[in-house]
C-alpha positions as CSV (number, residue, x, y, z in Angstrom):
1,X,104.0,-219.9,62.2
2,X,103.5,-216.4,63.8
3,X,105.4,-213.5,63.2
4,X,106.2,-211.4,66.6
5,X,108.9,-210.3,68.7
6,X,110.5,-213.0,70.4
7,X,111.8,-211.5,73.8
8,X,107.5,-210.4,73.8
9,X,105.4,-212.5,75.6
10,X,102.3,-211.1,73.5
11,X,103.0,-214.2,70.8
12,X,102.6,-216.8,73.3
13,X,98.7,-215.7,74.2
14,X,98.0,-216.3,70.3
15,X,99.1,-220.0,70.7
16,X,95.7,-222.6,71.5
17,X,95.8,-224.0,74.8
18,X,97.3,-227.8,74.5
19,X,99.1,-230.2,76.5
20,X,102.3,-230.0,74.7
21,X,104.0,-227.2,72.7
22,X,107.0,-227.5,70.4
23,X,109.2,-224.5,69.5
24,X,111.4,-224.4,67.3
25,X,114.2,-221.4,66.8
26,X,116.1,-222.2,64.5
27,X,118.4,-219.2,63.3
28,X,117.1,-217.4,66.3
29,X,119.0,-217.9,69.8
30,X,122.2,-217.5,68.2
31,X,121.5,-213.8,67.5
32,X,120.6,-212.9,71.3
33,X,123.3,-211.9,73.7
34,X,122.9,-213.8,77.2
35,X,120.3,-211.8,78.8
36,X,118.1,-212.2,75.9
37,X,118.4,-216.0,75.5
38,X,117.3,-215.8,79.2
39,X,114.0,-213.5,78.9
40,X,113.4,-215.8,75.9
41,X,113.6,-219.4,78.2
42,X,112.5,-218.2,80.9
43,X,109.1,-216.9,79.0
44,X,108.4,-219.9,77.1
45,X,108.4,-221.9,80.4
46,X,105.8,-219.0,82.0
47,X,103.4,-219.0,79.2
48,X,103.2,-222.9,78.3
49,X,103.4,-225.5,81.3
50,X,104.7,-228.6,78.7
51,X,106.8,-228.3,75.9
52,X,110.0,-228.7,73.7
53,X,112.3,-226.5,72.4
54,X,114.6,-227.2,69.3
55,X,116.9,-224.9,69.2
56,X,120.2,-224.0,67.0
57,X,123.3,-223.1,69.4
58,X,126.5,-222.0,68.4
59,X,130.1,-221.8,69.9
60,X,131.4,-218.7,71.4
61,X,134.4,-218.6,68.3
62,X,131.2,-217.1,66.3
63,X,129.9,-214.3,69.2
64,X,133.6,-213.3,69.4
65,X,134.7,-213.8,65.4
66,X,131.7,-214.3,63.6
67,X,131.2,-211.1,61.4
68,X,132.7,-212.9,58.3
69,X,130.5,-215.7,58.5
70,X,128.1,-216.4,55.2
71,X,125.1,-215.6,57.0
72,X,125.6,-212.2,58.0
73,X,129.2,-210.9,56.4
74,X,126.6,-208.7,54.1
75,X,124.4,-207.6,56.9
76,X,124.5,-205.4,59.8
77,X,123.6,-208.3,61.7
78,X,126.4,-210.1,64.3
79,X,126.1,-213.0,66.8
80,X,124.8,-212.9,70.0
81,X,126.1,-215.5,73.0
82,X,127.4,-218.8,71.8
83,X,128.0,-221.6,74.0
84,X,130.4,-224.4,74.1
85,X,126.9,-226.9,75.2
86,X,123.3,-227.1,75.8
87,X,124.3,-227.6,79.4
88,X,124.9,-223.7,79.2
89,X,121.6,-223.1,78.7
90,X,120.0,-225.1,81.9
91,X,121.6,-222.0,84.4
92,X,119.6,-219.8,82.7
93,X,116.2,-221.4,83.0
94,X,116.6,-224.4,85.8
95,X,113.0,-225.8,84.7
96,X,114.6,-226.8,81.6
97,X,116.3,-230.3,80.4
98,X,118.4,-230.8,77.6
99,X,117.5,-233.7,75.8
100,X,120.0,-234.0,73.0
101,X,123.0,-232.2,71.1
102,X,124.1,-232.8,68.1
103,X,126.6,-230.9,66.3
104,X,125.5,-230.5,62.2
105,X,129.3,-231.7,61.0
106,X,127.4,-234.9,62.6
107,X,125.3,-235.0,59.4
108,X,127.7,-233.2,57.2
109,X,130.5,-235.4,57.4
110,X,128.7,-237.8,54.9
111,X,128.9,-235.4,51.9
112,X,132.2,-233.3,52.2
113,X,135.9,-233.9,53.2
114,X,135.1,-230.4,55.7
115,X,132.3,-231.8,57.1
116,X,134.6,-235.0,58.1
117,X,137.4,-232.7,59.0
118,X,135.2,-230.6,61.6
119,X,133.4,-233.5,62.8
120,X,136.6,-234.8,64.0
121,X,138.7,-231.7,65.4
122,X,135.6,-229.1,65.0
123,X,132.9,-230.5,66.6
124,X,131.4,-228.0,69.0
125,X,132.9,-225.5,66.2
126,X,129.7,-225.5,64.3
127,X,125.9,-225.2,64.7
128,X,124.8,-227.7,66.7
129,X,120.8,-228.8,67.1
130,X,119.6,-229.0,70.6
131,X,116.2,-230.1,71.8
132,X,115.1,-229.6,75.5
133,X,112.4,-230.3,77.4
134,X,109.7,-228.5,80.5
């Protein structure tokens, strides 16, 4: 783990030189508007030539109506860009892939009448895990 500004490049020189690199922003992204999710891509593909990213997305209901959502209807904090798919992401940084999306009610629908609700109507309405690939 390093601490550091994610839209600065600075972090990525404190990384060892390898072959592969995983990334992981979870409770990240979906604070960034577009532009920043952009910088962000587009500098992990500069400063490491291999690598996954596994990222949390979220859908746009959040960037436009999030503000009484648990994680930050106490805070000052509000979402950035959501997104309806990974696929959304791959304009902003063509060198990218998206390797897989999976919404969380995926997992959640085993332990809550919710969970099996959204996963049915509400699947893109949650948090969903994405991993892609450069």
């Amino acid at each position: 783990m390093l601490d550091g500004n994610a839209l600065d490049g600075f972090w990525t020189s404190r990384i060892p030189k390898s072959d592969m690199y995983i990334v992981i922003m979870e409770g990240v992204l979906e604070y960034f508007s577009k532009e920043q999710v952009k910088t962000c891509l587009n500098m992990l593909c500069d400063s490491f030539p291999h690598g996954y990213l596994l990222a949390e997305l979220h859908t746009p209901f959040l960037e436009k109506d999030g503000s009484h959502h648990d994680a930050v209807k106490h805070t000052r904090a509000s979402f950035g860009w959501g997104t309806k798919n990974g696929k959304e992401y791959l304009e902003l940084e063509p060198r990218m892939k998206l390797v897989s999306e999976k919404s969380y009610n995926e997992e959640m629908k085993k332990y809550s009448i919710r969970g099996k609700l959204f996963a049915v109507i509400g699947k893109n309405m949650n948090n969903r895990l994405a991993v892609f690939q450069w």
